[in-house]
MITORDO-604864 format. One record per atom (N, C-alpha, C): x, y, z; atom name; chain; residue in one letter. Coordinates in nm, 2 decimals, decimal comma. Atoms other than C-alpha are relative to their C-alpha. Layout:
<atoms>
ATOM        x        y        z   atom   chain   res
ATOM        X        Y        Z     CA       A     A
...
</atoms>
This chain:
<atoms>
ATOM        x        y        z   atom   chain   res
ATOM     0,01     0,10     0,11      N       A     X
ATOM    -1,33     4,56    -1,20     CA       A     X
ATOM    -0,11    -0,09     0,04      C       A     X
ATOM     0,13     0,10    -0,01      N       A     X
ATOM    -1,65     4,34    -1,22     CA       A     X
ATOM     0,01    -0,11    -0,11      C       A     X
ATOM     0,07     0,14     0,09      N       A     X
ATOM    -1,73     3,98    -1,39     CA       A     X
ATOM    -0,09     0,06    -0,10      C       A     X
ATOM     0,11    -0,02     0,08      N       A     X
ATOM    -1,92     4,06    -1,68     CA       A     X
ATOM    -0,13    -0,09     0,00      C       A     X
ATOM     0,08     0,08    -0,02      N       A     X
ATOM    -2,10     3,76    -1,65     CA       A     X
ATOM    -0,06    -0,05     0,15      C       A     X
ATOM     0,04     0,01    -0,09      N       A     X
ATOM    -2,13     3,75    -1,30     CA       A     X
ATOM    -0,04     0,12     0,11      C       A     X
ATOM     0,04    -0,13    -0,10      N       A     X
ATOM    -2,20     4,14    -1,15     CA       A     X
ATOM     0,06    -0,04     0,09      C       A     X
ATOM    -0,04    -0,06    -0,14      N       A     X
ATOM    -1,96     4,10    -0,88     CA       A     X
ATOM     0,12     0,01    -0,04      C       A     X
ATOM    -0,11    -0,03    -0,01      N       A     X
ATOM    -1,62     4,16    -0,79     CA       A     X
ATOM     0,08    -0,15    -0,05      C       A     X
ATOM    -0,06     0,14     0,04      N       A     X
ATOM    -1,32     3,93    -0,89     CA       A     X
ATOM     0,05    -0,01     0,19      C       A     X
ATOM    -0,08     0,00    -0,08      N       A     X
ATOM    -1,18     3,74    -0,62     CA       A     X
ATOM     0,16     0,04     0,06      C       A     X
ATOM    -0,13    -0,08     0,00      N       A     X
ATOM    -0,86     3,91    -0,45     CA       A     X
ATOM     0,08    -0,14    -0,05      C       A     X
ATOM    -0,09     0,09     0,03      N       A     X
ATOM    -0,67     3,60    -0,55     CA       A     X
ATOM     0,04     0,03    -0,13      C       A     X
ATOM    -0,03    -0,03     0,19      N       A     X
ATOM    -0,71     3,71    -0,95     CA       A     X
ATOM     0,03     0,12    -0,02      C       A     X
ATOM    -0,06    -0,21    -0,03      N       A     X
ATOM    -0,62     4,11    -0,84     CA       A     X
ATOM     0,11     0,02     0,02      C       A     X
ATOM    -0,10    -0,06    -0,13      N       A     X
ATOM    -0,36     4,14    -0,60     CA       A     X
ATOM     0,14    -0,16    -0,03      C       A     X
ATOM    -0,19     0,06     0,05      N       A     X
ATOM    -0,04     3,89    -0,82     CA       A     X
ATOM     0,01    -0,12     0,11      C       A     X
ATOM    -0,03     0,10    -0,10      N       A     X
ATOM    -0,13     3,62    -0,53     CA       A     X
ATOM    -0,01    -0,11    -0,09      C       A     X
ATOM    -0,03     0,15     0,07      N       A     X
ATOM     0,02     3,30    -0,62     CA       A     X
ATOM    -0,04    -0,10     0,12      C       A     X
ATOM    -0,01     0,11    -0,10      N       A     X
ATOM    -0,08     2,97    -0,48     CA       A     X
ATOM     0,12    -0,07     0,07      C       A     X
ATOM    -0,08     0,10    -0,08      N       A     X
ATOM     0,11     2,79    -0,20     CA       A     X
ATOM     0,06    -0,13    -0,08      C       A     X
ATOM    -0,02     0,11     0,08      N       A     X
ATOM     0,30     2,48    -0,40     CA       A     X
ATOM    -0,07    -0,11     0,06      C       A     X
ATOM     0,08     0,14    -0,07      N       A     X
ATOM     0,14     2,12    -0,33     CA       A     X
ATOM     0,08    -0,03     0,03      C       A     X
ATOM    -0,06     0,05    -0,11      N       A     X
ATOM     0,28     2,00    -0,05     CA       A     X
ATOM     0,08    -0,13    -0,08      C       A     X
ATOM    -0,10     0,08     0,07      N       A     X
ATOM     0,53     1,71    -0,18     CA       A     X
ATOM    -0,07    -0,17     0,10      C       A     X
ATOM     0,07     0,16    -0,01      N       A     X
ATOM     0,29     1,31    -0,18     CA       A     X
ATOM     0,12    -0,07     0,07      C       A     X
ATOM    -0,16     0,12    -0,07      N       A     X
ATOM     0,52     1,08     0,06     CA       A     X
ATOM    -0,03    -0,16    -0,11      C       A     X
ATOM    -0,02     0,11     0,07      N       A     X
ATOM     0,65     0,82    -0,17     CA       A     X
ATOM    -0,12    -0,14     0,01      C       A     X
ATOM     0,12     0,11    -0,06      N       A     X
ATOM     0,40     0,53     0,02     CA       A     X
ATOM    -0,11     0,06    -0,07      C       A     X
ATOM     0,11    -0,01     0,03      N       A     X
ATOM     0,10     0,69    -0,09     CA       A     X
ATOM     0,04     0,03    -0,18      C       A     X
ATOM    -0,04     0,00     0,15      N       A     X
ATOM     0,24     0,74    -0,47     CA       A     X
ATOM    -0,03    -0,16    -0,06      C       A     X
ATOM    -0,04     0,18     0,02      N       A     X
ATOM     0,31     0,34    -0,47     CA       A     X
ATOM    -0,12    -0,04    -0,01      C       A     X
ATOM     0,16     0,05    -0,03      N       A     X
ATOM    -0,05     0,28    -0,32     CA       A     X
ATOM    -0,07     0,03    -0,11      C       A     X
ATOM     0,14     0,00     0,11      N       A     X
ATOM    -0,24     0,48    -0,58     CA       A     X
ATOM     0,06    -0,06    -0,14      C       A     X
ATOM    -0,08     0,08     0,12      N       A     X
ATOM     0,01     0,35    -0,86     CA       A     X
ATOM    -0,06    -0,18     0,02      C       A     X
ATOM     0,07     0,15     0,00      N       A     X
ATOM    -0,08     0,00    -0,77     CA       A     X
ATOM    -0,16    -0,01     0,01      C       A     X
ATOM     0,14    -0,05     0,03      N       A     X
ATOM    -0,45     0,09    -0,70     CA       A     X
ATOM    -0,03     0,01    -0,13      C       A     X
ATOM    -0,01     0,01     0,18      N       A     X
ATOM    -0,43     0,17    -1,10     CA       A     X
ATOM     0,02    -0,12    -0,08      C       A     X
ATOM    -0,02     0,14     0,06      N       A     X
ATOM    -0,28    -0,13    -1,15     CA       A     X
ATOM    -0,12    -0,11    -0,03      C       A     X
ATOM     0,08     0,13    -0,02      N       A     X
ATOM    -0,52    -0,39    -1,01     CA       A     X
ATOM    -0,08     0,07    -0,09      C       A     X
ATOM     0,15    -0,06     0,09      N       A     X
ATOM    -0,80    -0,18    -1,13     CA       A     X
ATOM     0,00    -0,05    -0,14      C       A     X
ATOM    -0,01     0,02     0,13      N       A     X
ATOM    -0,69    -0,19    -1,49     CA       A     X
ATOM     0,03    -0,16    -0,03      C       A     X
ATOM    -0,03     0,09     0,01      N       A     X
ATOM    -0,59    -0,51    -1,48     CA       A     X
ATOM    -0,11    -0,14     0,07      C       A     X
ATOM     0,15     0,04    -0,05      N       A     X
ATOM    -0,93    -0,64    -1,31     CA       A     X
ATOM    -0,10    -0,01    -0,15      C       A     X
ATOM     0,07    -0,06     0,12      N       A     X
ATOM    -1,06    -0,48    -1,61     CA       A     X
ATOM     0,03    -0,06    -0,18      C       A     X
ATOM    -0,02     0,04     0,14      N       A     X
ATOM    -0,91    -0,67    -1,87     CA       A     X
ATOM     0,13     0,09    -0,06      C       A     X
ATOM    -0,12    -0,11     0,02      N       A     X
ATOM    -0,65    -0,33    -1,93     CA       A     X
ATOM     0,10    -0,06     0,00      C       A     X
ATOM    -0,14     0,03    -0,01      N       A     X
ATOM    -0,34    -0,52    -1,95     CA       A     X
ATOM     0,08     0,04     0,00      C       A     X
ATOM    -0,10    -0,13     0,01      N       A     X
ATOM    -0,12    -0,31    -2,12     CA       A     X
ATOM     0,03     0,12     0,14      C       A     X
ATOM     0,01    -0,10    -0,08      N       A     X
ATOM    -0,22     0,01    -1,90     CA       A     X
ATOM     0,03    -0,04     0,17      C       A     X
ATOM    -0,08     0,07    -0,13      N       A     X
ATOM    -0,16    -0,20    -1,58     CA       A     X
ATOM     0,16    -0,05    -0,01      C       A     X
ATOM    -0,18     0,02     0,03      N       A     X
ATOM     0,20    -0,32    -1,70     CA       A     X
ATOM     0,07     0,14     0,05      C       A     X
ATOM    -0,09    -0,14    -0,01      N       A     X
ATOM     0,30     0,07    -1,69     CA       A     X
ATOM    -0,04     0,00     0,13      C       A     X
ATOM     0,01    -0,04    -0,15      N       A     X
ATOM     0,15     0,12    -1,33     CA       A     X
ATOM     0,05    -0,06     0,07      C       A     X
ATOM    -0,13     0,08    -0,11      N       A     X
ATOM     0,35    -0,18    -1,19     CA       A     X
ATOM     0,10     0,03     0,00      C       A     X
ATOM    -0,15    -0,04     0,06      N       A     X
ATOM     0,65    -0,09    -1,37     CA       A     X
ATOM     0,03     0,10     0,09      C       A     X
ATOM    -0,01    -0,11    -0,09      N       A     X
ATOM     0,58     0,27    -1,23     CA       A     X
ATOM     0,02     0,02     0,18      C       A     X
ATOM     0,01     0,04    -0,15      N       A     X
ATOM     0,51     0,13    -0,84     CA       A     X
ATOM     0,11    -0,07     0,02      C       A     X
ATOM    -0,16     0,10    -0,05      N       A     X
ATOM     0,85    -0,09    -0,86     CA       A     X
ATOM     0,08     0,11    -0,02      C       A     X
ATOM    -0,09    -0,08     0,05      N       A     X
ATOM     1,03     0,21    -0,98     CA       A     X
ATOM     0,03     0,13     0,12      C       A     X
ATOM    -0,06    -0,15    -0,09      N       A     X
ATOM     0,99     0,43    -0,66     CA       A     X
ATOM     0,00    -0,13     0,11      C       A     X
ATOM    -0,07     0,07    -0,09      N       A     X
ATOM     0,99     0,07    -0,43     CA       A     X
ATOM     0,02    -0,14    -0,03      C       A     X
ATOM     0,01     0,11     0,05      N       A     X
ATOM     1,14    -0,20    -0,56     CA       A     X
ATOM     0,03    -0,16     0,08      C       A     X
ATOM     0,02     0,12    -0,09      N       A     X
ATOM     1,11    -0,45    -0,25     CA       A     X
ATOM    -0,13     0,05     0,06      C       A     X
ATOM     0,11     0,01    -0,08      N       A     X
ATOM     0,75    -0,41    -0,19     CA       A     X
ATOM    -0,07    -0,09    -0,11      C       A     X
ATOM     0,05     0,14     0,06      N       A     X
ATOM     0,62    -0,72    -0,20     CA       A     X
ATOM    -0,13    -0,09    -0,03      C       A     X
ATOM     0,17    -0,06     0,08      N       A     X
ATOM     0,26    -0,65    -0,28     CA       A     X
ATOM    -0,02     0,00    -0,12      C       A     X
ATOM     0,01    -0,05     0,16      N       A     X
ATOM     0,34    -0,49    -0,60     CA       A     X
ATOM     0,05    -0,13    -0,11      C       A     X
ATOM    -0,03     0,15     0,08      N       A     X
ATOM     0,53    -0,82    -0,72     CA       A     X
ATOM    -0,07    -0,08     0,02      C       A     X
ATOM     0,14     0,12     0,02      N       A     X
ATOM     0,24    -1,04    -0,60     CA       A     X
ATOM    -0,10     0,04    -0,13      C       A     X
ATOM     0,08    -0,01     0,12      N       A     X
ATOM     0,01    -0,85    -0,79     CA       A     X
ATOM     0,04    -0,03    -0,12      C       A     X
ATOM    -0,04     0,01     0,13      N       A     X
ATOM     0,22    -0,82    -1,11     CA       A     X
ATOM     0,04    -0,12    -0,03      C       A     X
ATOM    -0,04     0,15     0,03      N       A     X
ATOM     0,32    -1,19    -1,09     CA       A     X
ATOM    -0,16    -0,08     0,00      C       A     X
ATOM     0,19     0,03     0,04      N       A     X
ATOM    -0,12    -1,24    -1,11     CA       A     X
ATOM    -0,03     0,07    -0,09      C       A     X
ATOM     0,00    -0,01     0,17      N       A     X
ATOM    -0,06    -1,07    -1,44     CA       A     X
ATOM    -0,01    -0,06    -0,08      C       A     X
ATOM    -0,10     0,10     0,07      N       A     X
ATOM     0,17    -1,28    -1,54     CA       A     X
ATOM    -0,08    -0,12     0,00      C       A     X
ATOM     0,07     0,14    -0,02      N       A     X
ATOM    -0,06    -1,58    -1,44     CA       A     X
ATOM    -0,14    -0,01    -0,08      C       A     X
ATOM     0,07    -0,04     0,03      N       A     X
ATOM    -0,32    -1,41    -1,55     CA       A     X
ATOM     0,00    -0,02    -0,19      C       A     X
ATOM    -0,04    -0,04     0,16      N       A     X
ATOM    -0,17    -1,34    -1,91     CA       A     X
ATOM     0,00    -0,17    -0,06      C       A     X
ATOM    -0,06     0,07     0,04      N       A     X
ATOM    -0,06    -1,72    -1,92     CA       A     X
ATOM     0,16    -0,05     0,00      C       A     X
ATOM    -0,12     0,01    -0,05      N       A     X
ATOM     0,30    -1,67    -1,82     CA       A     X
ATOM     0,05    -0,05     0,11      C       A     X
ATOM    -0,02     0,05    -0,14      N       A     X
ATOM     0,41    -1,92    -1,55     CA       A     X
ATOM     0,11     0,05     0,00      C       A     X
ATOM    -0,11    -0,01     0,03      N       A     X
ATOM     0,77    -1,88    -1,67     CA       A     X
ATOM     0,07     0,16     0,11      C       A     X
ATOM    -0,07    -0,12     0,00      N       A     X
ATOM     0,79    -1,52    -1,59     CA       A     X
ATOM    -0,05     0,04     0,19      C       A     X
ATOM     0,03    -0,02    -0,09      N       A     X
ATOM     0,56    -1,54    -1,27     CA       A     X
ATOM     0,04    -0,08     0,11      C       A     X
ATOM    -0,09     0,04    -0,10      N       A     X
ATOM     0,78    -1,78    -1,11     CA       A     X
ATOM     0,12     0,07     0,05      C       A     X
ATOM    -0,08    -0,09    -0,08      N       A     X
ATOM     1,01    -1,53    -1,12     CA       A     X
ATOM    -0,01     0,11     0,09      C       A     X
ATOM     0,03    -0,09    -0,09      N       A     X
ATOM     0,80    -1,26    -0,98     CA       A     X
ATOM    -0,01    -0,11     0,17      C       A     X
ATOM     0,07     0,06    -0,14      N       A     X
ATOM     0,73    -1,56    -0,72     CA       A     X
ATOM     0,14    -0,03     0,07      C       A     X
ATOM    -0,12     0,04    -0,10      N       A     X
ATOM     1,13    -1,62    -0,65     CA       A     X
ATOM     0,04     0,16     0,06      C       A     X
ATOM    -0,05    -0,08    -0,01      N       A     X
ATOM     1,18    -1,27    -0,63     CA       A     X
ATOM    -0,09     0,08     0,19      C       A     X
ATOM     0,08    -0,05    -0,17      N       A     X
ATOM     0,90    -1,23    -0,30     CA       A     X
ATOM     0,08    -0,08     0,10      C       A     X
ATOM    -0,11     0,06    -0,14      N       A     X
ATOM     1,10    -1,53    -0,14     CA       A     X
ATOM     0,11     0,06     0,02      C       A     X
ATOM    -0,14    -0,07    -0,07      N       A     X
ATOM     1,40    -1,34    -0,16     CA       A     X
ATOM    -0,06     0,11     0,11      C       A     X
ATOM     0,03    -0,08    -0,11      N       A     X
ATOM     1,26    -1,04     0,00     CA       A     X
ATOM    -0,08    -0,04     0,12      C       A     X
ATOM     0,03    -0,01    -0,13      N       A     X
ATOM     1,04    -1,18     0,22     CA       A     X
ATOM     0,10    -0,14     0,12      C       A     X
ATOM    -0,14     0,09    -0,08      N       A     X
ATOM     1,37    -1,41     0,32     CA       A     X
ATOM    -0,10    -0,16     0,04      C       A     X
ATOM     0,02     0,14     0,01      N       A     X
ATOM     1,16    -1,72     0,29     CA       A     X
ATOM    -0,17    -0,05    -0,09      C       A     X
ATOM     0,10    -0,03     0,08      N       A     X
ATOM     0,83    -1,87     0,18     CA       A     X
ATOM    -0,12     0,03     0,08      C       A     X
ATOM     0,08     0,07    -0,09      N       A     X
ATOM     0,64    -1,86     0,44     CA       A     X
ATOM    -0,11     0,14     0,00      C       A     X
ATOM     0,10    -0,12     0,01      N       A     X
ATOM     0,44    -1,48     0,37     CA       A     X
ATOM    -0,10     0,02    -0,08      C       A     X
ATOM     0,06    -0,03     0,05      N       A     X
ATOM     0,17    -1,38     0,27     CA       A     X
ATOM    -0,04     0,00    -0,17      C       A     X
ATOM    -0,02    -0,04     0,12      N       A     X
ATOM     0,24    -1,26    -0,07     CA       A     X
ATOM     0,05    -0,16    -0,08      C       A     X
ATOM    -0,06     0,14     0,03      N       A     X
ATOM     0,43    -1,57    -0,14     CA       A     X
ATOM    -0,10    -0,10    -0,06      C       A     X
ATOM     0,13     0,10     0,01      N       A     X
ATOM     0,13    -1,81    -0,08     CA       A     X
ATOM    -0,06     0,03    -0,06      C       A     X
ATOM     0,11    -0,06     0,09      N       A     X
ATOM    -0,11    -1,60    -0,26     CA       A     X
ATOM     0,04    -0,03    -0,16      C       A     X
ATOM    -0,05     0,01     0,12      N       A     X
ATOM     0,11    -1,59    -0,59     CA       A     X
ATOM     0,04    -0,15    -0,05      C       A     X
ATOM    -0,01     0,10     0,02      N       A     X
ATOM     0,19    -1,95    -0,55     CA       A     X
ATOM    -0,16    -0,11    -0,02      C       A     X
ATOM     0,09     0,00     0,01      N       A     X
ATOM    -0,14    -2,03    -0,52     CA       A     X
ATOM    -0,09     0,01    -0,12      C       A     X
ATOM     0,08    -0,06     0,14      N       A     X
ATOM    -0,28    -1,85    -0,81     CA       A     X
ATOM     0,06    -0,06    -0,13      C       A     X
ATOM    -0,08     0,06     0,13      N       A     X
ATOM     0,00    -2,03    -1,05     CA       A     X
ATOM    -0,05    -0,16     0,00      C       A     X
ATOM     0,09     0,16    -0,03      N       A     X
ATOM    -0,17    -2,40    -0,88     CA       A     X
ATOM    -0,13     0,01    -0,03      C       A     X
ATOM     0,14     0,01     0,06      N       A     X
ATOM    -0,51    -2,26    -0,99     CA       A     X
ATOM    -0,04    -0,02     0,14      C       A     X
ATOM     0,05     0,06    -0,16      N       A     X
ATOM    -0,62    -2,29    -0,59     CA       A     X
ATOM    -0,01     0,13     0,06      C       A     X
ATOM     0,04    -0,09    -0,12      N       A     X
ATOM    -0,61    -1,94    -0,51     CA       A     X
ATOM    -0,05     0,11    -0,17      C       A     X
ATOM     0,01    -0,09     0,08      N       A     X
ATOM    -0,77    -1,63    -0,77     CA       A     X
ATOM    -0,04     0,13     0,06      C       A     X
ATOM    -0,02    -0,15     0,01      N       A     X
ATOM    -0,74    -1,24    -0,79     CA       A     X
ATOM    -0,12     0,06    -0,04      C       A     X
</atoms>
């Protein structure tokens, strides 16, 4: 059998009924990362909408990582909603069991106008 368009042989992969190996199965962490990666991006970008679904999506496989609630509560600050990003901001003190992290400060920050994304 030959390539019409190319004079050679086909590869044995397209001959011989061989099926690819499955893809290996993404560990959750790196799912979250590029889900949120999507986020900011679009949301950098003006995308609003399209960033709402990739936080949603990144809370949906961990929903105490406390990254993904900073960012999306700099949505919310973003959008004009203190209301709603005070709650993303009570929801990092719970998990990070006080105020004193990272995430915390940054999101409180950004709702005082003293820190931006």
């Amino acid at each position: 059998m030959r390539f019409p368009s190319f004079g050679c042989s086909p590869p044995a992969i397209l001959t011989r009924g061989h099926r690819p190996s499955p893809r290996p199965a993404r560990p959750k962490a790196s799912i979250r990362a590029s889900r949120i990666a999507a986020s900011y991006g679009n949301r950098k970008i003006g995308n609003y909408e399209l960033a709402q679904v990739w936080y949603d999506k990144a809370l949906a496989i961990d929903p105490n990582h406390v990254r993904t609630w900073q960012y999306y509560g700099m949505w919310y600050v973003e959008q004009g909603n203190m209301l709603k990003a005070a709650d993303f901001l009570e929801k990092i003190r719970l998990i990070c069991g006080g105020t004193g992290c990272k995430e915390y400060q940054d999101l409180k920050g950004a709702m005082e106008g003293t820190v931006s994304y």
